[in-house]
C-alpha positions in Angstrom: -17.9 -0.8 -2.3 -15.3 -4.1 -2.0 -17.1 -7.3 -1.8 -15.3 -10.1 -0.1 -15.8 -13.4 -0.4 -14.9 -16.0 2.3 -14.4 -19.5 1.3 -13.0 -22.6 3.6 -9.7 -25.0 2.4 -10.6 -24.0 -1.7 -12.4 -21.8 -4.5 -16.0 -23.2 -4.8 -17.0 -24.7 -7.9 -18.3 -21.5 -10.2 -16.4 -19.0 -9.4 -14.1 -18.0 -12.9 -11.3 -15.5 -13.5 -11.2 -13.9 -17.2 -7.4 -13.7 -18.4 -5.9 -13.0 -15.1 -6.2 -13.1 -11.5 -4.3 -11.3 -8.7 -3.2 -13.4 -6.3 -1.7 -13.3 -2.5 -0.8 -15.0 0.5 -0.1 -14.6 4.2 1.3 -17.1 6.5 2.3 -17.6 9.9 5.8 -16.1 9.3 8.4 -16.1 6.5 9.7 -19.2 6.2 7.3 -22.1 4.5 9.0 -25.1 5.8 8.3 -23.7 9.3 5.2 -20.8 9.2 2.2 -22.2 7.5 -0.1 -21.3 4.5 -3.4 -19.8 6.5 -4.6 -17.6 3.7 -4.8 -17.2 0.0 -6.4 -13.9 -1.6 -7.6 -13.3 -4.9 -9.4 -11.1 -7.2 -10.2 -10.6 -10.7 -9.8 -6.8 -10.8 -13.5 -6.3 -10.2 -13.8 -4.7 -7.3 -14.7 -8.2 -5.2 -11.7 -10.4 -3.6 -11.7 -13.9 -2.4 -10.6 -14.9 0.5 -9.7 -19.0 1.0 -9.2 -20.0 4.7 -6.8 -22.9 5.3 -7.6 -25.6 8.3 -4.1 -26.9 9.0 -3.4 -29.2 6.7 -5.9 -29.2 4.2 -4.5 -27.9 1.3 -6.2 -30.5 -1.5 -7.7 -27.4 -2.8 -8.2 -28.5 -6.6 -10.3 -26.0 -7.8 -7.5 -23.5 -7.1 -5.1 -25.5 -8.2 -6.5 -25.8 -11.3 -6.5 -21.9 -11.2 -2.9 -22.1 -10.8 -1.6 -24.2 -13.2 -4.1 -22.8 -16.2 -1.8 -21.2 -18.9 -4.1 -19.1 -20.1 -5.3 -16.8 -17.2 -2.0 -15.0 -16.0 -1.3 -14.6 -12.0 -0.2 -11.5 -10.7 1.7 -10.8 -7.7 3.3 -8.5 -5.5 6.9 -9.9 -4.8 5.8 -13.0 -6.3 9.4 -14.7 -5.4 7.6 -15.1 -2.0 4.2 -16.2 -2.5 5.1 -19.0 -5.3 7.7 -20.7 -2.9 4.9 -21.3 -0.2 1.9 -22.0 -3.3 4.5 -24.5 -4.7 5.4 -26.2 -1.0 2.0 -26.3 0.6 -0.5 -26.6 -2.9 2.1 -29.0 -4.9 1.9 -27.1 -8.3 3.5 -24.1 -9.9 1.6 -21.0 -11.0 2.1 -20.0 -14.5 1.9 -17.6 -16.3 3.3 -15.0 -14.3 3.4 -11.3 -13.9 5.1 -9.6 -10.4 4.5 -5.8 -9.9 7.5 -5.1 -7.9 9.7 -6.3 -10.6 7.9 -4.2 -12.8 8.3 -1.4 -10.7 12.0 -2.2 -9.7 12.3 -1.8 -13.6 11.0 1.4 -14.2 10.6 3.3 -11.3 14.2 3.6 -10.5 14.4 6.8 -9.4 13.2 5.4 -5.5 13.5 2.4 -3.8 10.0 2.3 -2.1 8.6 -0.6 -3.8 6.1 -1.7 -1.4 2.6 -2.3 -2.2 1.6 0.6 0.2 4.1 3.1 -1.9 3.2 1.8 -5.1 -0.6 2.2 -4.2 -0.1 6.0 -3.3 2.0 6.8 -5.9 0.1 5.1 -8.8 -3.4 5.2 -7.7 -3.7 7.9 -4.7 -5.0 4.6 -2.6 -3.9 4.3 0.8 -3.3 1.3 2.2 -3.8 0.2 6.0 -1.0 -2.3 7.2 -1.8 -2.5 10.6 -2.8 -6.3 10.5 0.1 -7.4 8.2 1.8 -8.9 11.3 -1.5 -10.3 12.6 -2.1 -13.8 13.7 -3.2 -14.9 10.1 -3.9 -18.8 11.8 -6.3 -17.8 13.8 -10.0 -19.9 13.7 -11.7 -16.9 12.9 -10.2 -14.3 11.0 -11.5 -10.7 12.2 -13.2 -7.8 10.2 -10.1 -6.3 9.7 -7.8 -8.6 8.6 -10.2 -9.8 5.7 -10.1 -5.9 4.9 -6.4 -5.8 4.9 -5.7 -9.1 3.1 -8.3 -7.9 0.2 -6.6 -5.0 -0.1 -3.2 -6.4 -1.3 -4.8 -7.9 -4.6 -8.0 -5.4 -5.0 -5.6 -2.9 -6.8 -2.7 -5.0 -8.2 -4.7 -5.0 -12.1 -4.5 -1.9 -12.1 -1.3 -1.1 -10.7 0.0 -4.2 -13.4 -1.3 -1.7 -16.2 0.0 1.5 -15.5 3.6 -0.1 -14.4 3.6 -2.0 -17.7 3.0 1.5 -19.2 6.1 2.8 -17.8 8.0 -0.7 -18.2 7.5 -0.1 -22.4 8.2 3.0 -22.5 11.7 2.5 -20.9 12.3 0.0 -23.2 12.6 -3.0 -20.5 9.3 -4.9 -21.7 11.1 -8.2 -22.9 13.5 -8.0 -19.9 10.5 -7.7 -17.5 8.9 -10.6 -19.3 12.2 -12.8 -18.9 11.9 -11.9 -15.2 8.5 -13.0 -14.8 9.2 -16.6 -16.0 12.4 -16.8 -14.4 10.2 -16.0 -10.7 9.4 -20.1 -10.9 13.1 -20.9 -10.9 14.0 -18.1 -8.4 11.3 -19.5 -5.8 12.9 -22.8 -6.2 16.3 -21.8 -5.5 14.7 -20.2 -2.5 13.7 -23.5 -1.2 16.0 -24.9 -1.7 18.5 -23.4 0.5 20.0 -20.7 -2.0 18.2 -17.5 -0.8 21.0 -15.9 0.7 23.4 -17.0 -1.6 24.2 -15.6 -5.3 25.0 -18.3 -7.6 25.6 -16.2 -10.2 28.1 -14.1 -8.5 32.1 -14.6 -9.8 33.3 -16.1 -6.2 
């Protein structure tokens, strides 16, 4: 049975993650410089998540920033583009090392293009997952039953989904280009804050 763990404004002191840590967030909306930080999920792949409540404006948090920025225990994401753009604009650091599942599974799994957690759950692990509250109001004072279920749920599985999608990565032969990805994600969020989402800089015109 999933244990969650509800913490206020950061990780208490104690809690550890061995060699990596999945890791989400939700927000008031899509765009950081307007829609807020409320909530940032983790787990370590053991069956338990954490759940870290932000008061408006209090995002010191240096126990998981710490977490963060510590090159030896490897984040992992789903659509990480997103969440490091808001980590980097409300927490002030960047997460590294870095692994993102729906690259991974944009790599190998191109026969679809249903990359979304809920897809990738079914398909991969015969999990499915309830996204009822993913449009919820995540700033709310007290966050209900529900929408601590549905915001552990979007890094309970992402360890495992990382190892069976890096299974598939190798054996098309796309490891060291999924890698490159990966540390490329830090530059990527930046260019999305800094106005260049929309745009392709890399494109001829």
């Amino acid at each position: 049975m999933t244990k969650i763990h509800f913490h206020k404004n950061d990780l208490p002191d104690g809690v550890t993650f061995d060699k990596a840590v999945a890791v989400d967030s939700e927000t008031m909306g899509l765009k950081p410089y307007r829609d807020r930080l409320c909530l940032i999920q983790l787990s370590g792949g053991d069956g338990e998540a954490h759940l870290v409540q932000f008061e408006k404006g209090k995002y010191d948090a240096p126990n998981l920033k710490a977490l963060f920025t510590n090159p030896d225990i490897e984040k992992i994401f789903h659509f990480a583009r997103f969440d490091l753009q808001v980590i980097k604009y409300y927490l002030k650091v960047d997460c590294q090392p870095v692994y993102c599942t729906k690259m991974a599974s944009k790599l190998c799994r191109t026969f679809t293009e249903r990359h979304g957690l809920r897809e990738i759950c079914m398909e991969l692990l015969g999990v499915e997952l309830d996204k009822e509250n993913q449009s919820s109001d995540w700033g709310a004072h007290e966050l209900s039953e529900e929408q601590m279920i549905y915001a552990a749920n979007d890094v309970l599985y992402l360890h495992q989904i990382r190892d069976i999608l890096d299974q598939k990565v190798e054996r098309e032969g796309r490891k060291d280009m999924l890698n490159e990805i990966n540390r490329f994600l830090r530059t990527r969020a930046d260019l999305d804050r800094l106005g260049f989402r929309e745009t392709d800089i890399f494109a001829h015109h």
